[in-house]
C-alpha positions, 0 to 999 in steps of 0.5 A: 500500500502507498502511503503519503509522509510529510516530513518537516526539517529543522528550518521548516523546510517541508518534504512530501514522499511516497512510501510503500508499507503495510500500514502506517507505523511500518511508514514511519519506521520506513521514513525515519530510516530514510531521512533520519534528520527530519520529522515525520508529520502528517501520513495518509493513504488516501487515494486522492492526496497521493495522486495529487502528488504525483500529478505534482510532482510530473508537472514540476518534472516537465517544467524543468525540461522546458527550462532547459530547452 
């Protein structure tokens, strides 16, 4: 299952990534090892919020392909 994680550094800087994991303590654990210095906020399976993500995350991709041309 995917799990969307909001993770938020020392300086506020926010970070959002998706994590596959059988529930959400086995995604906490998950981010925690993986970015050891930020905090684990919000974590949510909902369909709508993880598409949205990626939806967001493809547009940025292309808008920096377009920047380099």
């Amino acid at each position: 299952m995917k799990f969307l994680v909001h993770l938020t550094g020392e300086r506020g800087r926010s970070k959002s990534v998706i994590i596959d994991a059988l529930d959400t303590k086995e995604a906490e654990k998950v981010a925690i090892k993986e970015f050891p210095s930020l905090e684990v906020g919000r974590i949510t399976s909902d369909s709508g919020s993880i598409s949205y993500f990626e939806g967001m995350k493809a547009i940025k991709k292309i808008g920096h392909m377009k920047k380099g041309l």
